[in-house]
C-alpha atoms as one frame of an Amber mdcrd trajectory, in Angstrom:
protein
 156.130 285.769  72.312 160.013 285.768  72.409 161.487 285.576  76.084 164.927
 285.105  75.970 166.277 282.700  79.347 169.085 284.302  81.273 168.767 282.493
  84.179 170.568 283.454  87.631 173.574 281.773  88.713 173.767 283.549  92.275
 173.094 281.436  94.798 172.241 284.369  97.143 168.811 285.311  94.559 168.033
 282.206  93.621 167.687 279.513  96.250 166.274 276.644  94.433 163.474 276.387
  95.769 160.575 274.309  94.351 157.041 276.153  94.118 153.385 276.189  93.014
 152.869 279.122  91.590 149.588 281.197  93.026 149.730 284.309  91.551 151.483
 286.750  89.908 153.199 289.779  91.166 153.755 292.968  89.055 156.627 295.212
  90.068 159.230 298.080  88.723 162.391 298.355  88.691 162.088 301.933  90.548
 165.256 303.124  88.388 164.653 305.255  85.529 168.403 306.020  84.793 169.612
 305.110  80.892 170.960 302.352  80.394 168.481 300.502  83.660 166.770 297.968
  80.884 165.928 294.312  81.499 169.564 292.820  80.973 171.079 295.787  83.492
 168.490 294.760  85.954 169.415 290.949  85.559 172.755 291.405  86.227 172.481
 293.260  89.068 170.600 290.362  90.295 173.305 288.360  89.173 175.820 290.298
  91.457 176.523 287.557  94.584 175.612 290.256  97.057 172.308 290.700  95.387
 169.582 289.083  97.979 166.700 289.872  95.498 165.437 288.619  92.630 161.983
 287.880  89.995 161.269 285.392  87.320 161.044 287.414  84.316 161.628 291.302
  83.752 160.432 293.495  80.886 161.476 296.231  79.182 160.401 298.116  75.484
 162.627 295.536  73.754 162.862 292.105  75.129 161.415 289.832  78.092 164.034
 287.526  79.937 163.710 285.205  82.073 165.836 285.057  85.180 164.633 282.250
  87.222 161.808 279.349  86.346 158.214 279.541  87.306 158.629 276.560  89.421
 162.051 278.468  91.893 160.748 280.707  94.323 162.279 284.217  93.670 162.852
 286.587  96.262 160.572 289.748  94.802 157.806 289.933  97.980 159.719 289.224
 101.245 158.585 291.617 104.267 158.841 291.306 108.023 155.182 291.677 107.939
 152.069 291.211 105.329 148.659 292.209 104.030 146.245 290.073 105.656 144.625
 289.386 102.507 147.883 288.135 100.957 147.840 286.043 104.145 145.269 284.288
 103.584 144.725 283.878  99.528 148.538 282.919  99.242 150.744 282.037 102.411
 152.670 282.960 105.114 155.989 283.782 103.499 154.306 284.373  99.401 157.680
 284.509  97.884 156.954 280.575  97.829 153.614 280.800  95.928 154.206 283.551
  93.351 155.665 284.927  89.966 157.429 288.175  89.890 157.488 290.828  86.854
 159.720 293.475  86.528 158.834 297.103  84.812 161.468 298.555  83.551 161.523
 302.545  83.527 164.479 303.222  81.842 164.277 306.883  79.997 166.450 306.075
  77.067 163.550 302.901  76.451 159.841 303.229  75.581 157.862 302.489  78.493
 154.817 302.342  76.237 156.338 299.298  74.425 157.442 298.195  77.557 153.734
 298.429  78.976 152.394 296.706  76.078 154.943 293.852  76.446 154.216 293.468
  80.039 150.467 292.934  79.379 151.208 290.183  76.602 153.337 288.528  79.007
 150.928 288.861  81.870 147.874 287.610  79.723 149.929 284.807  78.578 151.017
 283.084  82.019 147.114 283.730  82.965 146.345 281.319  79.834 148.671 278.839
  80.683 148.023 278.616  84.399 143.932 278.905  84.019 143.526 281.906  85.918
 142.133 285.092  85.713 143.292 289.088  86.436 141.995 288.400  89.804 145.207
 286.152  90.571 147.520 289.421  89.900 149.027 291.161  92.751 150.902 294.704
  93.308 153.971 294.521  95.314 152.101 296.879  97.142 148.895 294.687  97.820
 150.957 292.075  99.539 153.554 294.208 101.457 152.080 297.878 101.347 155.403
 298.850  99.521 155.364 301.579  97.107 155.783 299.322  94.051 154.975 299.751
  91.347 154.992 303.091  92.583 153.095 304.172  88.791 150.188 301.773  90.712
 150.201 303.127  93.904 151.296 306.355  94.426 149.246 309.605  92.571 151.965
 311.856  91.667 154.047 308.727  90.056 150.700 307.830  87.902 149.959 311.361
  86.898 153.307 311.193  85.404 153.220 308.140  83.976 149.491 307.907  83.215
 147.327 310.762  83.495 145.576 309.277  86.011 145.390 308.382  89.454 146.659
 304.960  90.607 143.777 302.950  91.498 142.590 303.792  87.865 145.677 303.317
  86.209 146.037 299.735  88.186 142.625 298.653  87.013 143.391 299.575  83.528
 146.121 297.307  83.280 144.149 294.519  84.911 141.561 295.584  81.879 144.340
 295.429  79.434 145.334 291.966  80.131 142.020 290.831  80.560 141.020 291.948
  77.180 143.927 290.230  75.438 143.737 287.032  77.979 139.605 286.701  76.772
 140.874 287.032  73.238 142.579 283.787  73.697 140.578 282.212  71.535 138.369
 284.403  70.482 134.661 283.485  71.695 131.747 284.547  69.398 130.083 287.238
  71.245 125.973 287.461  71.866 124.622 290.888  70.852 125.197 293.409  73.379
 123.130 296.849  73.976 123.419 299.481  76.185 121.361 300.360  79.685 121.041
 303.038  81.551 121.965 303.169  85.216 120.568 305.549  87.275 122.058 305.679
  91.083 120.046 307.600  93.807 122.252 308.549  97.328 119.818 308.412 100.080
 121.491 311.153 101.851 121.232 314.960 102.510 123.139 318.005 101.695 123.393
 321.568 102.962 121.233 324.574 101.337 123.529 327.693 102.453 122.923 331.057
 101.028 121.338 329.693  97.858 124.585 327.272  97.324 123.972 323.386  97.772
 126.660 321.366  99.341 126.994 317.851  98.764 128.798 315.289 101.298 131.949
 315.041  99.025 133.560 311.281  99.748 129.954 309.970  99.436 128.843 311.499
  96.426 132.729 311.244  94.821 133.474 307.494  95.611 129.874 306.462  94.227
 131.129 308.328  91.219 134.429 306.177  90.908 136.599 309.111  92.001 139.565
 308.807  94.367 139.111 310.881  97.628 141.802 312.203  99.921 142.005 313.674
 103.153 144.946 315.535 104.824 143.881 315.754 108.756 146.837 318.084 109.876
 145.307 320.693 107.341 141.633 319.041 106.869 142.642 319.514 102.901 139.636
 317.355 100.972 140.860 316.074  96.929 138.906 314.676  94.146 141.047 312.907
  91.596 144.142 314.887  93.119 142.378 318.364  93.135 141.737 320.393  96.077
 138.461 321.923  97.557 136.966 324.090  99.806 134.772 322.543 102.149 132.537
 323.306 104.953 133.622 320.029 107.879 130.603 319.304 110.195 130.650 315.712
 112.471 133.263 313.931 110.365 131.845 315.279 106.940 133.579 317.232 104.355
 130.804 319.087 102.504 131.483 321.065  98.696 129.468 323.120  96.090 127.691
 320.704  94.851 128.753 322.338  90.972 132.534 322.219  92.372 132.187 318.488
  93.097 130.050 317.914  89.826 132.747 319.808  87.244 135.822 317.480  88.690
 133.489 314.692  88.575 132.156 315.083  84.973 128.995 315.524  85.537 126.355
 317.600  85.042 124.370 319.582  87.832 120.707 320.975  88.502 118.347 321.848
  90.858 115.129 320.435  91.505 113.760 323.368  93.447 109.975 321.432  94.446
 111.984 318.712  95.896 114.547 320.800  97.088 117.343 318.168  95.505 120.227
 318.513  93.766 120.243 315.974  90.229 124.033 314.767  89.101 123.798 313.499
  86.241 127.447 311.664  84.116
């Protein structure tokens, strides 16, 4: 992997601090204007005003390196924190992490850009012994909208096709496949299994229409639910639907909440159950 060093020589982004590294934190650049590719982004860093900065920043053509792994950056600072960052890294974690740019430039390629970013990411894994488990979101230590292609649905529709939470855990995947391939371990034959999941809950039978509770029966599914309380507006995956509210529930067609699911719906009239089967 080629990383080319252009390391910071303001003062006011790179304090000098010594660290032991924790975890890494994935960010973007949050500019998609031509021209905003890893070398713009470092000098603006560079600029003495700049009070922000992250050790290495990607974009579809090269990876540089703006401060060592062993200087604390300033990428994650917040007057408050997640308490989960609290407690796996510290109480200030710009002095126990690694910071990654995204660039989003439109005249690059963020699919090269994506691809480098999960070589590099797999790489300092390897070399520190961890595993995806040590990678953070900008957003999972300060709530921040960044990267907002992680975090926020319209931003990974765009980007992805998919909602956030999936489109986070597919990059984890991605640099987990290429961190496991690092050597290569022979493999034991693998087959397949069924899994069959049974919700011990109930549904409504109106007028010959079944409705299912929708979070319950969506989030078991691996869908992302949402819930607007001004208008009580219920989404699956980002879509909207008509549902019937009763003590805190949110009840759909069970065949509405089936066809944005995937799945497959039918009744089992002796039992008086609905089957979803994906």
């Amino acid at each position: 992997m080629q990383i080319t060093e252009m390391l910071l020589t303001n003062q006011t982004a790179r304090p000098g601090t010594k660290i032991v590294p924790k975890g890494l934190v994935i960010h973007w650049t949050a500019n998609e204007k031509k021209g905003a590719d890893a070398v713009a982004n470092r000098n603006y860093f560079n600029k003495p005003t700049t009070e922000a900065s992250a050790h290495y920043i990607v974009d579809d053509r090269q990876i540089i390196r703006c401060l060592p792994e062993t200087e604390m950056g300033y990428h994650v600072g917040a007057k408050s924190y997640k308490a989960e960052a609290l407690q796996k890294l510290s109480a200030y974690p710009n002095d126990c992490t690694i910071g990654i740019e995204m660039c989003v430039n439109a005249d690059g390629s963020f699919t090269k850009m994506y691809e480098q970013t999960v070589a590099l990411t797999a790489e300092l894994l390897k070399r520190y012994g961890w595993a995806v488990d040590k990678l953070w979101r900008h957003y999972d230590i300060t709530g921040k909208n960044c990267p907002a292609f992680f975090v926020d649905e319209r931003t990974a529709q765009a980007y992805f096709g998919k909602n956030a939470q999936a489109a986070w855990e597919s990059f984890k995947q991605d640099v987990h496949r290429l961190l496991t391939g690092f050597p290569q371990k022979p493999q034991a034959p693998v087959d397949n299994c069924a899994v069959e999941l049974t919700l011990a809950t109930t549904g409504k039978l109106i007028a010959g229409t079944a409705y299912v509770p929708v979070r319950l029966v969506a989030e078991a599914a691996g869908a992302t639910v949402g819930w607007e309380p001004s208008t009580k507006t219920v989404t699956v995956n980002g879509h909207e639907l008509n549902c019937l509210h009763e003590n805190g529930t949110a009840y759909a067609p069970a065949r509405e909440v089936a066809a944005l699911l995937g799945m497959e719906v039918s009744w089992d009239a002796a039992r008086k159950t609905v089957v979803l089967r994906g």
